[in-house]
N, C-alpha and C positions, 0 to 999 in steps of 0.2 A: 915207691911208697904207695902209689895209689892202687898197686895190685895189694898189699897187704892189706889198703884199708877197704877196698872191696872185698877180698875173701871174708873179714871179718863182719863186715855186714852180711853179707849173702847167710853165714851162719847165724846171725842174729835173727834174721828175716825167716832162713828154716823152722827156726824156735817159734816162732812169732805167727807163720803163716801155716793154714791147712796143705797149699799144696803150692809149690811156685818154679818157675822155670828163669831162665835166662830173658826169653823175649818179655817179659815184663821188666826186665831192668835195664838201664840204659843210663851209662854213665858219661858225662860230657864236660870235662872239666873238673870245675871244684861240686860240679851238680850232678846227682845221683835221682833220677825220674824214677818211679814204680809205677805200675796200673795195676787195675784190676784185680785189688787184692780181697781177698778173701779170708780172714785172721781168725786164729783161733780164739776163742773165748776165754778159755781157761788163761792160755799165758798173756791175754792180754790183760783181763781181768788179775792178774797175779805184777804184772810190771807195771802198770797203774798205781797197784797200790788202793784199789777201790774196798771198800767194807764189805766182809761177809754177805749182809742182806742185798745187797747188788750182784744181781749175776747177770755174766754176759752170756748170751746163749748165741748169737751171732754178730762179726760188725765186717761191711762191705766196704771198701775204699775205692774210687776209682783211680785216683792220682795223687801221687804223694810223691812230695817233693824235697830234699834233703841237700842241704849245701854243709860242705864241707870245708872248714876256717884253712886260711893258710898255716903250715906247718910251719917250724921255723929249724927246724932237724935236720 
């Protein structure tokens, strides 16, 4: 289950991020770490959900952190 729900993220993250590798991801548990991300504007500014007159032209993250609920499947 947890290789599915990492592949699925990693492709979210693709969409999400200008350029990203493995060593920024580090899964440990029900906890999925990122660093040093870099994200696109466009899709971020698009899955937000933000207003036209808002544009994202850059957003920097250094650490993000994602817990994942027990499954019950």
């Amino acid at each position: 289950m947890e290789s599915i729900l990492a592949r699925a993220l990693e492709y979210t993250l693709k969409y999400w991020l200008k350029s990203f590798s493995r060593d920024q991801f580090k899964w440990q548990g029900r906890t999925v770490q990122l660093s040093n991300l870099d994200m696109n504007g466009d899709a971020l500014h698009a899955s937000l959900g933000l207003p036209p007159a808002l544009n994202v032209s850059t957003a920097k993250v250094g650490k993000f952190e994602i817990i994942v609920s027990n499954s019950s499947a």
